[in-house]
ROVEXVEX-551274 format. One record per residue (C-alpha): residue in three letters; x, y, z; residue number from 1. Coordinates in steps of 0.05 Angstrom, whole numbers. Layout:
N
+------+--------+--------+--------+------+
: resn :     px :     py :     pz : resi :
+------+--------+--------+--------+------+
:  ALA :      X :      Y :      Z :  NUM :
...
+------+--------+--------+--------+------+
***
This chain:
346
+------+--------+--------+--------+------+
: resn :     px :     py :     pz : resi :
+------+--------+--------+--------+------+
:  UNK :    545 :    102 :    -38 :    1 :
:  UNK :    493 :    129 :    -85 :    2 :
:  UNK :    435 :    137 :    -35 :    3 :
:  UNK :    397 :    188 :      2 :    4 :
:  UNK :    377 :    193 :     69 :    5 :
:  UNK :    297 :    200 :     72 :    6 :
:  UNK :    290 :    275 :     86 :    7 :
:  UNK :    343 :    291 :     38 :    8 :
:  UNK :    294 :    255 :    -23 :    9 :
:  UNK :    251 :    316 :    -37 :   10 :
:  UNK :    314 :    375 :    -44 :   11 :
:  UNK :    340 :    313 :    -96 :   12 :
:  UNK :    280 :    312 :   -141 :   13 :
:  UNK :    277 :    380 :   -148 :   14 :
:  UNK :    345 :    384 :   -185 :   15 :
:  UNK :    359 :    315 :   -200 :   16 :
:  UNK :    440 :    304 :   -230 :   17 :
:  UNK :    442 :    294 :   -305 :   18 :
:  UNK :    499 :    246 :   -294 :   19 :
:  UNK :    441 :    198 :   -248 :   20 :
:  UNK :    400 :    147 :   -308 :   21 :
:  UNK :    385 :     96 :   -259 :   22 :
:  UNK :    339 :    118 :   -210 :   23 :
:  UNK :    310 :     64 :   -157 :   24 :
:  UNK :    253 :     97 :   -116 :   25 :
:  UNK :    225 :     43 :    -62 :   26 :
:  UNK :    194 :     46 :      8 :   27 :
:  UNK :    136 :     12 :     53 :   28 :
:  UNK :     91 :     79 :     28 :   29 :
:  UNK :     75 :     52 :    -37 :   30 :
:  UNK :     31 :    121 :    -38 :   31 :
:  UNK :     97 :    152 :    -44 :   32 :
:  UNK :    146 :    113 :    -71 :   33 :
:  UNK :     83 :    127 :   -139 :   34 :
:  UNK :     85 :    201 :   -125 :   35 :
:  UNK :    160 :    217 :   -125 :   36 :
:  UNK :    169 :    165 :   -184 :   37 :
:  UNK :    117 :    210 :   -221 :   38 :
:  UNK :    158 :    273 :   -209 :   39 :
:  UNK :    218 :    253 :   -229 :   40 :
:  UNK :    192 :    227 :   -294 :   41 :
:  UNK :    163 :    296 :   -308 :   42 :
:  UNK :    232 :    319 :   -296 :   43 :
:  UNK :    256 :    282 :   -352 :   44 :
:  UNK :    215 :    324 :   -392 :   45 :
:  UNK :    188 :    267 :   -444 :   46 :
:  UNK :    118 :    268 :   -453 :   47 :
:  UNK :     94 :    210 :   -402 :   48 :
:  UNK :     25 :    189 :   -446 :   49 :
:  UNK :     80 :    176 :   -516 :   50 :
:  UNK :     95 :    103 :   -510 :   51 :
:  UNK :    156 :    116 :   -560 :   52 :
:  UNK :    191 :    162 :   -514 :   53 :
:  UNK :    163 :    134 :   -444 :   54 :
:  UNK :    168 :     54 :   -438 :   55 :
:  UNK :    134 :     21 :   -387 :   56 :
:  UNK :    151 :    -45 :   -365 :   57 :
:  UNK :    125 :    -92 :   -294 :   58 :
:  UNK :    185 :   -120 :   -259 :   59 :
:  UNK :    154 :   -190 :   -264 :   60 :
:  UNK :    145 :   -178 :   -338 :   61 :
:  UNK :    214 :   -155 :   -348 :   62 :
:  UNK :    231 :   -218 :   -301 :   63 :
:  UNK :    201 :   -270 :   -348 :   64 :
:  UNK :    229 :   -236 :   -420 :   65 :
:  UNK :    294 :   -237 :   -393 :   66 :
:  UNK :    337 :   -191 :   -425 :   67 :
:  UNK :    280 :   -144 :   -442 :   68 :
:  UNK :    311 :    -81 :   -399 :   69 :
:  UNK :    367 :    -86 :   -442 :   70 :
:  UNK :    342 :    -95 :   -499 :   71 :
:  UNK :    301 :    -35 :   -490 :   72 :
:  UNK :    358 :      3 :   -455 :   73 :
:  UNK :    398 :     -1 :   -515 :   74 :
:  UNK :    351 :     15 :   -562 :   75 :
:  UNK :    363 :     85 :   -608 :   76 :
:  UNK :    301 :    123 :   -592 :   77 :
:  UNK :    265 :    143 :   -664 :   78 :
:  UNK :    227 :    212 :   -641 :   79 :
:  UNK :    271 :    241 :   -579 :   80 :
:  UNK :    333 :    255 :   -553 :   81 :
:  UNK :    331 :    194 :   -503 :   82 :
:  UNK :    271 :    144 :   -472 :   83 :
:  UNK :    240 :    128 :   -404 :   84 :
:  UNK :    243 :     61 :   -382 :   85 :
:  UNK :    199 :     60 :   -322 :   86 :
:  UNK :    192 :    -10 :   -282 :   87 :
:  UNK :    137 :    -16 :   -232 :   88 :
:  UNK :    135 :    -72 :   -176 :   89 :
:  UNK :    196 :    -87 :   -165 :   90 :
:  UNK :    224 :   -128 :   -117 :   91 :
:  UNK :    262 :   -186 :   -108 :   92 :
:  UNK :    274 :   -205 :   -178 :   93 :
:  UNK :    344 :   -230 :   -188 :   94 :
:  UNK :    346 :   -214 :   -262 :   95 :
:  UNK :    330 :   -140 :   -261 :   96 :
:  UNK :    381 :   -132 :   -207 :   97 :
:  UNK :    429 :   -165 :   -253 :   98 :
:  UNK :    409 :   -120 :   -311 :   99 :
:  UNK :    415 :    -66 :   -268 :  100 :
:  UNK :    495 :    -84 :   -261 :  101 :
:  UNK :    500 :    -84 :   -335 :  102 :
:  UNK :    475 :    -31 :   -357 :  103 :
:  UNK :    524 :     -1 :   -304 :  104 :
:  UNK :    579 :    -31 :   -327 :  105 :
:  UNK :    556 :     -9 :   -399 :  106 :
:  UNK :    509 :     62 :   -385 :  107 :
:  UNK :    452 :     63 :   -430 :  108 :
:  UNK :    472 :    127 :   -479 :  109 :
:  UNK :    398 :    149 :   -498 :  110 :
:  UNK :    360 :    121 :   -435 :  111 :
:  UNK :    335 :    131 :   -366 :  112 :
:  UNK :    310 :     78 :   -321 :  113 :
:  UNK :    266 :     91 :   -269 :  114 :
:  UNK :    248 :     32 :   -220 :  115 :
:  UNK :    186 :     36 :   -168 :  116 :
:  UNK :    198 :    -20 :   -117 :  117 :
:  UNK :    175 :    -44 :    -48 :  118 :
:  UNK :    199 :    -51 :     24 :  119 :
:  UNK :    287 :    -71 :      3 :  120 :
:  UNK :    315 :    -85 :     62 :  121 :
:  UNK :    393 :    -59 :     63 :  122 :
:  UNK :    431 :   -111 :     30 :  123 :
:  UNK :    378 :   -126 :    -20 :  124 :
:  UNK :    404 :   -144 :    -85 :  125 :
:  UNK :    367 :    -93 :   -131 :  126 :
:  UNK :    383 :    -42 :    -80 :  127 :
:  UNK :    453 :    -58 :    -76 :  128 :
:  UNK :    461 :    -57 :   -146 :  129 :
:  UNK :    440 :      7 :   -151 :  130 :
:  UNK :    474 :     41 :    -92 :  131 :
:  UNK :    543 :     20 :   -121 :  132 :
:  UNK :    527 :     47 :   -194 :  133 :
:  UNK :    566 :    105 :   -206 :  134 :
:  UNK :    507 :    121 :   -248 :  135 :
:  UNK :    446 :     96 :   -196 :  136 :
:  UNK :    416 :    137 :   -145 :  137 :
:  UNK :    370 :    102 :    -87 :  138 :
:  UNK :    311 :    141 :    -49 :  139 :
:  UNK :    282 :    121 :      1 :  140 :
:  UNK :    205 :    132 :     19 :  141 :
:  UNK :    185 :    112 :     93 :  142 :
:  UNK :    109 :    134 :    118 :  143 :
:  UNK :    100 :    211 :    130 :  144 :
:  UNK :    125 :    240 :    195 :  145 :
:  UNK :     78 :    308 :    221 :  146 :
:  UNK :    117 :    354 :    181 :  147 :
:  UNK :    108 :    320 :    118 :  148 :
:  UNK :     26 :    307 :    130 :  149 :
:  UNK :     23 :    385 :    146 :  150 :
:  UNK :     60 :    403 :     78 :  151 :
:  UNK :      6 :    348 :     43 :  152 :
:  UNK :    -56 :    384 :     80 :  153 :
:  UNK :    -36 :    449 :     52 :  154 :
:  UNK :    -18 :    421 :    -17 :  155 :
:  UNK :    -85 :    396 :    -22 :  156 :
:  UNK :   -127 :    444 :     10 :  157 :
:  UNK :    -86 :    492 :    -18 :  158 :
:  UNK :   -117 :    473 :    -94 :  159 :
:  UNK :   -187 :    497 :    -65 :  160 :
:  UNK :   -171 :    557 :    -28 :  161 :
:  UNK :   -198 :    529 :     36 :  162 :
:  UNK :   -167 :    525 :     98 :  163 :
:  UNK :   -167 :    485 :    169 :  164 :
:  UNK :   -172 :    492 :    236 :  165 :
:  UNK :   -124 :    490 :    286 :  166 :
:  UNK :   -155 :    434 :    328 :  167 :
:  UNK :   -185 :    402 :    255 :  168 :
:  UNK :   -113 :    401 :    233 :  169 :
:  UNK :    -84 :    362 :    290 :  170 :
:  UNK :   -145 :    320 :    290 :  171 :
:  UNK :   -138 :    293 :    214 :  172 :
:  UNK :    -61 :    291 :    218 :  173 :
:  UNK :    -64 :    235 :    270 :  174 :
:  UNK :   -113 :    191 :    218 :  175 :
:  UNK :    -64 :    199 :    166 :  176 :
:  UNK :      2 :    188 :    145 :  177 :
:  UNK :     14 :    105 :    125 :  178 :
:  UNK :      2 :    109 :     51 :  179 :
:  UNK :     12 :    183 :     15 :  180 :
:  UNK :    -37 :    171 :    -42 :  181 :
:  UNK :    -87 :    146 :     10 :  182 :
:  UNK :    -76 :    209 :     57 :  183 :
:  UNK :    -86 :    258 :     -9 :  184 :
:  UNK :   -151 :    213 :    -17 :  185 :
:  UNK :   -182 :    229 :     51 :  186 :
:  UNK :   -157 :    296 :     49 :  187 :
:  UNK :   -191 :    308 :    -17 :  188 :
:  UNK :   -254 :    275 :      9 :  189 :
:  UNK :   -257 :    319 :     59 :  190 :
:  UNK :   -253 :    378 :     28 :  191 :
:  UNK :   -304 :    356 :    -17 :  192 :
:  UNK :   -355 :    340 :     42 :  193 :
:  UNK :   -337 :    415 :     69 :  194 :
:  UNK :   -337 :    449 :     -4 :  195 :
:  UNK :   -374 :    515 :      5 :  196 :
:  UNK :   -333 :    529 :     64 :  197 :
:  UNK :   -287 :    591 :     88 :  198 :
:  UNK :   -245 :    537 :    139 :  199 :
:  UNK :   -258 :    466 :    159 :  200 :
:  UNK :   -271 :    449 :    222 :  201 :
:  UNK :   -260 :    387 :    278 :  202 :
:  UNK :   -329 :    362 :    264 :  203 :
:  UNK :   -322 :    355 :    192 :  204 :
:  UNK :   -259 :    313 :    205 :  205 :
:  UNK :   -292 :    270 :    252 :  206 :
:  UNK :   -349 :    270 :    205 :  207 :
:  UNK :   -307 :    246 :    151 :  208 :
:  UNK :   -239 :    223 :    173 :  209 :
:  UNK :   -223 :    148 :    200 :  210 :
:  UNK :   -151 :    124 :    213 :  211 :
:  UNK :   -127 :    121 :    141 :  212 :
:  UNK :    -52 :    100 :    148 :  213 :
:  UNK :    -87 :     32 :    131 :  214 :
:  UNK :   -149 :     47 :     96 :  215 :
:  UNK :   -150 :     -2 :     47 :  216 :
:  UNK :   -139 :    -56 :     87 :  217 :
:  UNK :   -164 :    -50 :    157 :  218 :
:  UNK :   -224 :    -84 :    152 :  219 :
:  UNK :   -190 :   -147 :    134 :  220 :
:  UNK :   -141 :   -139 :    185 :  221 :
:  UNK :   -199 :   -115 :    242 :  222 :
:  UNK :   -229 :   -185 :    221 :  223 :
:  UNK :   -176 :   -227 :    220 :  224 :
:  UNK :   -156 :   -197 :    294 :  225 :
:  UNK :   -230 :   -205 :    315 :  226 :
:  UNK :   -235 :   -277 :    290 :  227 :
:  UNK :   -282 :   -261 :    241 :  228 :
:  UNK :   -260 :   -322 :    191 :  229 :
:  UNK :   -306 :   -309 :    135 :  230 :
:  UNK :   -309 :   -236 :    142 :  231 :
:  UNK :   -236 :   -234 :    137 :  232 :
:  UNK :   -236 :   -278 :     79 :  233 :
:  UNK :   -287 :   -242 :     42 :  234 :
:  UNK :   -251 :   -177 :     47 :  235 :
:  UNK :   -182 :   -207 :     36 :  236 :
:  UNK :   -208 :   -239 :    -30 :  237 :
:  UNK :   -245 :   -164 :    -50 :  238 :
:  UNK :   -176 :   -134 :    -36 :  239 :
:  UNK :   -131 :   -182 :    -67 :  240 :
:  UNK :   -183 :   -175 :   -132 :  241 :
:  UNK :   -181 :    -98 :   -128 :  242 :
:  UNK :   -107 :   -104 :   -145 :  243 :
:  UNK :    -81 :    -99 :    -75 :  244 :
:  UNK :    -17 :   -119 :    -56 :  245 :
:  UNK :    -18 :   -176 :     -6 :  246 :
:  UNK :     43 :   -151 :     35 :  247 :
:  UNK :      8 :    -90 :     51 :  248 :
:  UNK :    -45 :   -116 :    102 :  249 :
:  UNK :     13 :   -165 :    114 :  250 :
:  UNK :     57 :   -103 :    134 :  251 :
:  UNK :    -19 :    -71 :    171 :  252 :
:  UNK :    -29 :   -144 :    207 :  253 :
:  UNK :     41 :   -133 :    237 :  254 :
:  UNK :     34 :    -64 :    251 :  255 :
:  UNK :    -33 :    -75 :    293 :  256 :
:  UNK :     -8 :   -134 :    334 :  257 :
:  UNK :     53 :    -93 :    361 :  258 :
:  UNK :     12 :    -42 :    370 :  259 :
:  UNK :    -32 :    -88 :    412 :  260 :
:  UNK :     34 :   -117 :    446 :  261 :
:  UNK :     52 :    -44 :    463 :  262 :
:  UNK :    -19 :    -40 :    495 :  263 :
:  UNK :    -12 :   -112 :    531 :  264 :
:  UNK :     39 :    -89 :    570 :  265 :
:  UNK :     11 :    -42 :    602 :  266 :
:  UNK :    -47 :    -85 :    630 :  267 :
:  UNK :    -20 :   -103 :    694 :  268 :
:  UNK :    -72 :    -76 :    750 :  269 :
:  UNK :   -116 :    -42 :    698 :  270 :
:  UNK :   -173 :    -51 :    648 :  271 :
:  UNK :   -171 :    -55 :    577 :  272 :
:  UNK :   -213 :     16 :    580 :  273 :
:  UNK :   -160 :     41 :    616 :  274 :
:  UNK :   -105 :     24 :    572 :  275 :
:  UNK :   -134 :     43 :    514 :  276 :
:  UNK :   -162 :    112 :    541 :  277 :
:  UNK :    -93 :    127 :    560 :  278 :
:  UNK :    -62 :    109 :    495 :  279 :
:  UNK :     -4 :    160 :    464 :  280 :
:  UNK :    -24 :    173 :    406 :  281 :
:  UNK :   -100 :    160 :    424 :  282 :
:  UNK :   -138 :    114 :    393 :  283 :
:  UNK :   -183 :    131 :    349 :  284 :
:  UNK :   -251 :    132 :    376 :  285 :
:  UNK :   -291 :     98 :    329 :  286 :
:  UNK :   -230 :     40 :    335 :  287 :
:  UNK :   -232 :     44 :    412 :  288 :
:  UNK :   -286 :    -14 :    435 :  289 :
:  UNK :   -251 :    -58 :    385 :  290 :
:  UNK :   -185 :    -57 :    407 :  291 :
:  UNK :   -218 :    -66 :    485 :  292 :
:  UNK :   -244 :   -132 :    457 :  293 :
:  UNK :   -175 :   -139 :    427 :  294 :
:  UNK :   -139 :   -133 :    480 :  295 :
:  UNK :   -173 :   -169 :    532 :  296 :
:  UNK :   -172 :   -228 :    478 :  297 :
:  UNK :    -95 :   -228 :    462 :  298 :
:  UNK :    -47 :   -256 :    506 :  299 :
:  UNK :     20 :   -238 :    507 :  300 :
:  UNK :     44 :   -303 :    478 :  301 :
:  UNK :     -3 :   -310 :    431 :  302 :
:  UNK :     11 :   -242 :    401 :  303 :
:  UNK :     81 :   -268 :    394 :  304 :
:  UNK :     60 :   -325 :    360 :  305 :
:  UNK :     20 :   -289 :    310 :  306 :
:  UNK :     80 :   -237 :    294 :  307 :
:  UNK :    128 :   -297 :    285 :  308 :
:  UNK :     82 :   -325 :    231 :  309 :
:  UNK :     69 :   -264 :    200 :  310 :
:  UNK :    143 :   -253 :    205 :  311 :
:  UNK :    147 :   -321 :    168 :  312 :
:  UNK :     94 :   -303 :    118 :  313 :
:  UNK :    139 :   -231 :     90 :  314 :
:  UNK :    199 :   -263 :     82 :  315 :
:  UNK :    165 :   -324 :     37 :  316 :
:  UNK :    129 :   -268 :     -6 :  317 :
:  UNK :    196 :   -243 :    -20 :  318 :
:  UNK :    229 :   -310 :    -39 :  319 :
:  UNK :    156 :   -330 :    -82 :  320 :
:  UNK :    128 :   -265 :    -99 :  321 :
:  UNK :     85 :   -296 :   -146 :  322 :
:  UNK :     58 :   -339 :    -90 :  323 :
:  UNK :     42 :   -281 :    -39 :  324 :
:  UNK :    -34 :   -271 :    -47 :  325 :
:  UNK :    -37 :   -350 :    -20 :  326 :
:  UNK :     21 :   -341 :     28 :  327 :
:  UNK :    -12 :   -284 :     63 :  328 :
:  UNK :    -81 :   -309 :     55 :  329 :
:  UNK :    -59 :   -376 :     95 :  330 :
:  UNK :    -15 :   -340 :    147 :  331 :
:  UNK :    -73 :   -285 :    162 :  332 :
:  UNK :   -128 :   -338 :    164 :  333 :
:  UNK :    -92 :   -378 :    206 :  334 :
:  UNK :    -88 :   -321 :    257 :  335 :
:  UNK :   -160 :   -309 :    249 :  336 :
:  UNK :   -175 :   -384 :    264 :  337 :
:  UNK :   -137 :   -373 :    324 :  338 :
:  UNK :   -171 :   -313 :    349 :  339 :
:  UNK :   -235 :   -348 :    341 :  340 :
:  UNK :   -212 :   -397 :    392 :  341 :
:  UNK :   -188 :   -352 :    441 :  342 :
:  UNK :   -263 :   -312 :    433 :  343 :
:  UNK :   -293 :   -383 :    444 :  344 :
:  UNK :   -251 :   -390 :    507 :  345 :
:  UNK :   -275 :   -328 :    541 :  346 :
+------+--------+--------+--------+------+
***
């Protein structure tokens, strides 16, 4: 199978196999799934701002010119050796996963294809496609474990000379880690707020630093789970204007509910303080009062209910992807309809 396990992705980009010219780079951490599609096109060594040697195609644009990939594939590139074809946002398109099968069939001889997709599921049809191509190679890119946010801290500090304190370190690492591009973000923030400095320190994280695994869409999620209808709303429609990808605070919504599950069940005899105080990890402190309110809000089965239709909601983004802004709008605001109800019942 041509695949990589996750921790075996990096030592593969470094030296990436000649023979390999269809490369499918997808993951939940759309931060990274972007990063480690940019560094293996600079290992192509085309120039990535020449549009003649570096083609750059959507997936749903490639989905409605059907055929395009090919066409493009088998084009004889006029000013280089070979071309970059380089498809963002893909997903379940049925067509590129078919063109992906011909071209194996038939290798492109002057091009490489490069693919940025979401979440694929094993079994996935562009996935599969590639992981049988005796010319495809599949890397996976799941959110960043401690080892990997320690290696991104230093990268980044690294490029100002500044460095971090134990207890700082440990301190920001547990904020970050759900999207890569959004933990380089707070990281670079932060060493912006503490420029001038030998070594940052804990109170400049705290200063700085929320939870950023979700950054860009926790406040729609927080108001959704608070039953803050128009708040949510508000923010959802900001987001989903901003060019944000619905299934993300679909993917946050679920995230926070199990969380909050986790947390449920350990309610019996205690407080919501309680729970939440003794939390592993910890909640983060500024987050803490909220998920009290949370918590003692939430039932069990209502929780449930919520994860089922959120359940519901992923699964119809990925069979009407051009339908999942108002998929996941109506599945999150019916949550937050609910929410409101249990508030009102307390």
């Amino acid at each position: 199978m041509a695949q990589k396990k996750a921790h075996e992705v990096e030592a593969w980009l470094r030296r990436p196999p000649e023979n390999v010219t269809i490369v499918l780079i997808y993951g939940p951490d759309r931060g990274l799934v972007s990063e480690r599609a940019k560094a293996f096109a600079e290992k192509t060594g085309l120039p990535l701002d020449d549009p003649f040697s570096v083609v750059k195609l959507d997936a749903g644009e490639a989905e409605r010119d059907q055929g395009r990939l090919l066409d493009e594939a088998r084009t004889v590139p006029m000013f280089s050796a070979r071309r970059l074809l380089w498809v963002r946002n893909a997903g379940a398109q049925k067509s590129l996963a078919d063109d992906v099968k011909a071209l194996s069939a038939e290798p492109p001889r002057d091009a490489v294809i490069l693919i940025e997709a979401g979440d694929l599921k094993k079994g996935a049809a562009l996935r599969s496609a590639v992981e049988t191509s005796a010319i495809g190679m599949a890397l996976p890119c799941y959110g960043d474990e401690d080892r990997d946010i320690d290696s991104v801290i230093d990268d980044e500090l690294g490029k100002t000379g500044m460095g971090i304190a134990m207890e700082a370190r440990s301190t920001l690492r547990r904020n970050l880690g759900g999207d890569r591009l959004a933990t380089r973000g707070e990281i670079a923030k932060l060493a912006l707020y503490a420029h001038g400095k030998h070594e940052i320190g804990v109170d400049d994280v705290l200063a700085m630093s929320g939870d950023v695994s979700g950054i860009s869409v926790d406040d729609a999620v927080d108001a959704m789970l608070d039953g803050k209808v128009d708040d949510f709303d508000q923010v959802f429609t900001r987001q989903s204007l901003g060019g944000s990808q619905a299934y993300l605070v679909l993917a946050a919504a679920i995230r926070q509910m199990q969380s909050l599950q986790l947390l449920s069940a350990g309610m019996t005899g205690r407080n919501a303080a309680a729970v939440v105080a003794a939390a592993r990890p910890p909640v983060f402190f500024a987050r803490r009062k909220l998920v009290e309110r949370l918590l003692e809000r939430w039932p069990s089965e209502a929780l449930q209910r919520g994860l089922a239709r959120l359940q519901a909601a992923v699964l119809a983004t990925r069979r009407r992807p051009e339908l999942a802004v108002e998929i996941a709008r109506q599945a999150l605001l019916g949550i937050a309809i609910e929410a409101r109800r249990l508030s009102a019942r307390r």
